[in-house]
DOFITOR-314461 format. One record per residue: residue in three letters; x, y negated, z of N, C-alpha, C in turn. Coordinates in Angstrom, 3 decimals, padded with zeros to 6 digits. Layout:
# DOFITOR-314461
> ALA; X; Y; Z; X; Y; Z; X; Y; Z $
...
***
This chain:
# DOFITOR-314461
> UNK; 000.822; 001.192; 000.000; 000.000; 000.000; 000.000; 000.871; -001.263; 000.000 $
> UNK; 002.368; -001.290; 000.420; 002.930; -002.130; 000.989; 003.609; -002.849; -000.336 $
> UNK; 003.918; -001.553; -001.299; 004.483; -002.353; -002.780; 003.454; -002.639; -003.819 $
> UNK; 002.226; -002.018; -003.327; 000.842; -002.390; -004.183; 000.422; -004.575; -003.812 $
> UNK; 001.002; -004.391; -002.489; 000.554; -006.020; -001.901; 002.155; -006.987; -002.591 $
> UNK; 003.181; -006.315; -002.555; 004.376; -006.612; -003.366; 004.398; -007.076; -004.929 $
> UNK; 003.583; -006.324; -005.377; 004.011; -006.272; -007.233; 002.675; -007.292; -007.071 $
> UNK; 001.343; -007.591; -006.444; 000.024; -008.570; -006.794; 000.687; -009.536; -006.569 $
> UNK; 001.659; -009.847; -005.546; 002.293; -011.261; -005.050; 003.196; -011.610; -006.167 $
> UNK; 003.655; -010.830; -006.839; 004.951; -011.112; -007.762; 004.438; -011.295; -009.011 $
> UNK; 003.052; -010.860; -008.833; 002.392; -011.425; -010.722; 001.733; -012.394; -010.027 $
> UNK; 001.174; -012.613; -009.425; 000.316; -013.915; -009.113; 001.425; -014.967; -009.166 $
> UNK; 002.754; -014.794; -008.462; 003.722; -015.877; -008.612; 004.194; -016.186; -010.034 $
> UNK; 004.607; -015.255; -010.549; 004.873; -015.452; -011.768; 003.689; -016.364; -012.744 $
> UNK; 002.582; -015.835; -012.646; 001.961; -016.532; -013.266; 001.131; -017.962; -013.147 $
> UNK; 001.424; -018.337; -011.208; 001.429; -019.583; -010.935; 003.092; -020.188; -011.810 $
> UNK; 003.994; -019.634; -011.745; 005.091; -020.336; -012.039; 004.765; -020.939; -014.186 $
> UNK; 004.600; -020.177; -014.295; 004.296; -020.104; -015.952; 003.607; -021.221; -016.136 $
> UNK; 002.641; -021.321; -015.250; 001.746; -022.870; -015.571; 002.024; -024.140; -015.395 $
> UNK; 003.133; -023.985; -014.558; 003.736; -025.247; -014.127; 005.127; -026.057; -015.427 $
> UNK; 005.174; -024.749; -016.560; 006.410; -024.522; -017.211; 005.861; -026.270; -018.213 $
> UNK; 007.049; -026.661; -018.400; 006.944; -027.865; -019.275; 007.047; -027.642; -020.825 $
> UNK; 005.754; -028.205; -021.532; 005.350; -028.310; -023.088; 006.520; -028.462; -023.935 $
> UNK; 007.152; -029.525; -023.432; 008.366; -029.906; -024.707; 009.597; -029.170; -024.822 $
> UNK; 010.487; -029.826; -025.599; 011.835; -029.129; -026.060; 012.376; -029.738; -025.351 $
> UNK; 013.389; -029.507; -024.174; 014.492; -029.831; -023.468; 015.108; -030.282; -024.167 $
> UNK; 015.806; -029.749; -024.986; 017.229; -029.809; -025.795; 016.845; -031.602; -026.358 $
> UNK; 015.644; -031.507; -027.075; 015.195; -032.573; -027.400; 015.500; -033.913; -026.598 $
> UNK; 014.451; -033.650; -025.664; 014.566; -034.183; -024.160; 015.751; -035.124; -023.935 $
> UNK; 016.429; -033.823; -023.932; 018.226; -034.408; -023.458; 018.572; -035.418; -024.367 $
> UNK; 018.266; -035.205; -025.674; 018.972; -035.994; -026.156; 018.254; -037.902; -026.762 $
> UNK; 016.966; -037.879; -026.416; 016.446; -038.885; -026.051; 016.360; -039.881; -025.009 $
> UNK; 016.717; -038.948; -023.948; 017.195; -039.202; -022.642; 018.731; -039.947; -022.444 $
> UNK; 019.284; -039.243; -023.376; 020.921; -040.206; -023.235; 020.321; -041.569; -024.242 $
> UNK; 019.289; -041.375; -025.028; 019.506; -042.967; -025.614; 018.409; -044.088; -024.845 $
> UNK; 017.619; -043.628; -023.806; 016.508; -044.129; -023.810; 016.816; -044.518; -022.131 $
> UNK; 016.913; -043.321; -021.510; 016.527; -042.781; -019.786; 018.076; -043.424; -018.769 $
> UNK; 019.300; -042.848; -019.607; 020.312; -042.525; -018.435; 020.629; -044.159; -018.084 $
> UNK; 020.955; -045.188; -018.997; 021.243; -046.312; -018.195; 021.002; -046.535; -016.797 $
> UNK; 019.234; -046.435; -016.691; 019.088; -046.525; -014.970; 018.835; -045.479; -014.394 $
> UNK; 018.592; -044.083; -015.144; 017.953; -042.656; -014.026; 019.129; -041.952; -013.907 $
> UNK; 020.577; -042.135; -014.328; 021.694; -041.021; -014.765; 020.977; -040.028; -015.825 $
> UNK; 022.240; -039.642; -016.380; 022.388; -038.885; -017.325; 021.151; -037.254; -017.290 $
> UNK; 021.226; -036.840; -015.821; 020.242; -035.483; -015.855; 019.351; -035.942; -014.611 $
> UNK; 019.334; -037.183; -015.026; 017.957; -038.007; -014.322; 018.198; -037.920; -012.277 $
> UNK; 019.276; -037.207; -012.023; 019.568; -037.217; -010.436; 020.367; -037.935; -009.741 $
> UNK; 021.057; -038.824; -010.557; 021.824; -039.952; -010.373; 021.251; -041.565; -010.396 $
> UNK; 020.300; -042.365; -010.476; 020.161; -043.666; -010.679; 021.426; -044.760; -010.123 $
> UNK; 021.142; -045.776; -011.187; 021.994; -046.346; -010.583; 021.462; -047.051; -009.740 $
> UNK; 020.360; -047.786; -009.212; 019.939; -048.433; -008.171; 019.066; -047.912; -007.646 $
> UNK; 018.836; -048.364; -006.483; 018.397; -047.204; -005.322; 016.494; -047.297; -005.126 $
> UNK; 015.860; -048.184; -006.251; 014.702; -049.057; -006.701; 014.407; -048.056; -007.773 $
> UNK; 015.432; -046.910; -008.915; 015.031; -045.879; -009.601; 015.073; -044.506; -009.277 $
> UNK; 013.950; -043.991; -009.586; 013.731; -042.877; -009.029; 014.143; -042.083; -009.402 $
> UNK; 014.527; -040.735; -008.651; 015.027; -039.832; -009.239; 014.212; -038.266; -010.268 $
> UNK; 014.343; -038.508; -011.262; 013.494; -037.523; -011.764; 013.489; -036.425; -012.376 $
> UNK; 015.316; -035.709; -011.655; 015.422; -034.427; -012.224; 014.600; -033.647; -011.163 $
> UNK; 014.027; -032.475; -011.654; 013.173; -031.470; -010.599; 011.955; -031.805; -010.623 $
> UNK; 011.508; -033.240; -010.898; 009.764; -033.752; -011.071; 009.062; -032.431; -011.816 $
> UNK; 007.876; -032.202; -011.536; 006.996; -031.391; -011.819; 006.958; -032.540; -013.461 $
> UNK; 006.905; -031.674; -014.576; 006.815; -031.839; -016.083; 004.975; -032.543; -016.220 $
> UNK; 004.358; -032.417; -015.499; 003.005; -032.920; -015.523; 002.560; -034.327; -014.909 $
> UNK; 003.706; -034.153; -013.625; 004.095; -036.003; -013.214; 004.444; -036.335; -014.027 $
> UNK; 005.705; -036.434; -014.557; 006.503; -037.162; -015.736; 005.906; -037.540; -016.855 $
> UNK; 005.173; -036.766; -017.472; 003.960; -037.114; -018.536; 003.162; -037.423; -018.040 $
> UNK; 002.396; -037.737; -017.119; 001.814; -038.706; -016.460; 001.828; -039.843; -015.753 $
> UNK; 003.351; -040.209; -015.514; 003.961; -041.559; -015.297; 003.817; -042.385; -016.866 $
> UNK; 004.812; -041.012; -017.490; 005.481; -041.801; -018.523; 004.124; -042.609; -019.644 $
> UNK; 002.975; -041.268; -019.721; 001.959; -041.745; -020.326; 001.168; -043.580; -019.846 $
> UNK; 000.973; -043.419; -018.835; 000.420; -044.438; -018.023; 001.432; -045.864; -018.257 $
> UNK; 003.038; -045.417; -017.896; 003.652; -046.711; -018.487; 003.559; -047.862; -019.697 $
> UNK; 003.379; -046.633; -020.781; 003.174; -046.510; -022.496; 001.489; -047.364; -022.210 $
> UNK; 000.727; -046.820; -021.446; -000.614; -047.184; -021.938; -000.700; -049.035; -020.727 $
> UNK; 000.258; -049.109; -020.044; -000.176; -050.242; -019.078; -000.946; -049.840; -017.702 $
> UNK; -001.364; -048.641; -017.553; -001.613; -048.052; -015.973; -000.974; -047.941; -015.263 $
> UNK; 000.519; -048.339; -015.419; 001.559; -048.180; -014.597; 002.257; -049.615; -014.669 $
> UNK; 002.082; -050.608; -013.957; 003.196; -051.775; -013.978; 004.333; -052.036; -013.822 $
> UNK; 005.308; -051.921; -015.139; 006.248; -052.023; -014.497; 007.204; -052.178; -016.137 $
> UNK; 007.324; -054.102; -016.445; 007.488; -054.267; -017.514; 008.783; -053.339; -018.361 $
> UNK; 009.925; -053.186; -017.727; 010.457; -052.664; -018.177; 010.493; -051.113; -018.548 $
> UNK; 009.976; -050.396; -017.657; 009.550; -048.949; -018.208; 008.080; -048.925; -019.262 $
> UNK; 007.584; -050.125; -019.348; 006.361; -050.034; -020.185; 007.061; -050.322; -021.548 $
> UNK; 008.260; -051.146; -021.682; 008.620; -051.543; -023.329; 009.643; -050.290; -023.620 $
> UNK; 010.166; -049.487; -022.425; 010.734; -047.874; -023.142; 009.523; -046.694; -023.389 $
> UNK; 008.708; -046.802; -022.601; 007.624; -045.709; -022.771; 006.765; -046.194; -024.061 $
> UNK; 006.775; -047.391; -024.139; 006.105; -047.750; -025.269; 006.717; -047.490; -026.685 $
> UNK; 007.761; -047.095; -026.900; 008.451; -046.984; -027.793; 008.448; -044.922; -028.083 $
> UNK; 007.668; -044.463; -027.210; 008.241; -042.603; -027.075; 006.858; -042.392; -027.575 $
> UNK; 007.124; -041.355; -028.465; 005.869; -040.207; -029.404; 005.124; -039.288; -027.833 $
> UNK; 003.848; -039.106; -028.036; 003.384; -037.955; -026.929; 004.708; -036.787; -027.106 $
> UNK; 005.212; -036.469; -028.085; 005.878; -035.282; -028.091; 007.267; -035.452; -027.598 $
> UNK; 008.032; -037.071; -027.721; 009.054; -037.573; -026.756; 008.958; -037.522; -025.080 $
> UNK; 008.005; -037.481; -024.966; 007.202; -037.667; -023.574; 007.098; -035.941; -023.001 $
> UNK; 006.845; -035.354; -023.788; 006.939; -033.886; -023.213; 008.434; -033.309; -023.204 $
> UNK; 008.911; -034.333; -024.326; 010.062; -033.422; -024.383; 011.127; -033.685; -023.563 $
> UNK; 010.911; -035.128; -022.806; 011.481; -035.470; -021.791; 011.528; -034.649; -020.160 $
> UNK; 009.677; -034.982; -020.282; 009.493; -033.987; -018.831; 009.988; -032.749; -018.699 $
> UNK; 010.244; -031.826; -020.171; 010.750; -030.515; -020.290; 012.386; -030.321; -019.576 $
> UNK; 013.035; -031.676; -020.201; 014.625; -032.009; -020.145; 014.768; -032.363; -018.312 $
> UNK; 013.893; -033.244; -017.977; 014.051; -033.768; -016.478; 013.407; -032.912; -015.709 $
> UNK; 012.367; -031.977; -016.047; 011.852; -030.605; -014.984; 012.788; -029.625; -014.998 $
> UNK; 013.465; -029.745; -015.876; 014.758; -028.278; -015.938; 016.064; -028.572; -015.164 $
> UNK; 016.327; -029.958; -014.599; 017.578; -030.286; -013.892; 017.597; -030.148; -012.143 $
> UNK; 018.098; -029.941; -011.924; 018.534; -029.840; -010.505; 018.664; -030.767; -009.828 $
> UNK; 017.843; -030.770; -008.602; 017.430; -032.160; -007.706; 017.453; -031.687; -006.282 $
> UNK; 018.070; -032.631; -005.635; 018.132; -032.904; -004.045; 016.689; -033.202; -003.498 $
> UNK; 015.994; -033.019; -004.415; 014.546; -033.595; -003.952; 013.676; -032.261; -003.260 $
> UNK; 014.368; -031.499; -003.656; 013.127; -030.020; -003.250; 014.299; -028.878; -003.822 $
> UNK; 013.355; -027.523; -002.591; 013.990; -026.350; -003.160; 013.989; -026.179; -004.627 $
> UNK; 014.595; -025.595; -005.206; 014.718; -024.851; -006.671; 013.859; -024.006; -007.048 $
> UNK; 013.163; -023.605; -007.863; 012.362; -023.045; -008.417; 013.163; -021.625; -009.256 $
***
């Protein structure tokens, strides 16, 4: 009974984990991210340079597209992230959260 309650916990996790997985292309991500993101978030988004930017390697991929969306649309104030978000495709925007949900952060355990 004990590996029957074992293997339900280990697909139920798995398949909570799967849903949380981010839409876009990392690779992408990354490399929009060095022209767009690292000035103020660092390079794999866990570095900022001032202590006013947040850090957004490890963000759940569904925040991030939901910041980033909201910036782009003006639900989020904040002139200068509104004239970079305003400039990113929905599919820049995923492919970011994909690139900054896949990095390693002091913010929370690891996944």
């Amino acid at each position: 009974m004990m590996r029957f309650s074992a293997l339900i916990f280990t697909l139920v996790a798995f398949s909570v984990s799967s849903a949380i997985e981010a839409k876009g292309n990392a690779a992408k991500g990354k490399e929009k991210a060095a022209q767009v993101c690292a000035a103020c978030h660092g390079a794999d988004g866990a570095k900022p340079v001032a202590p006013e930017n947040p850090i957004l390697a490890g963000q759940y991929p569904d925040y991030l597209v939901k910041a980033l969306s909201d910036y782009k649309s003006g639900k989020r104030a904040n002139p200068i992230m509104k004239a970079f978000a305003g400039q990113l495709s929905k599919e820049d925007i995923e492919d970011l959260a994909a690139w900054f949900s896949s990095q390693k952060s002091s913010l929370h355990f690891q996944r």
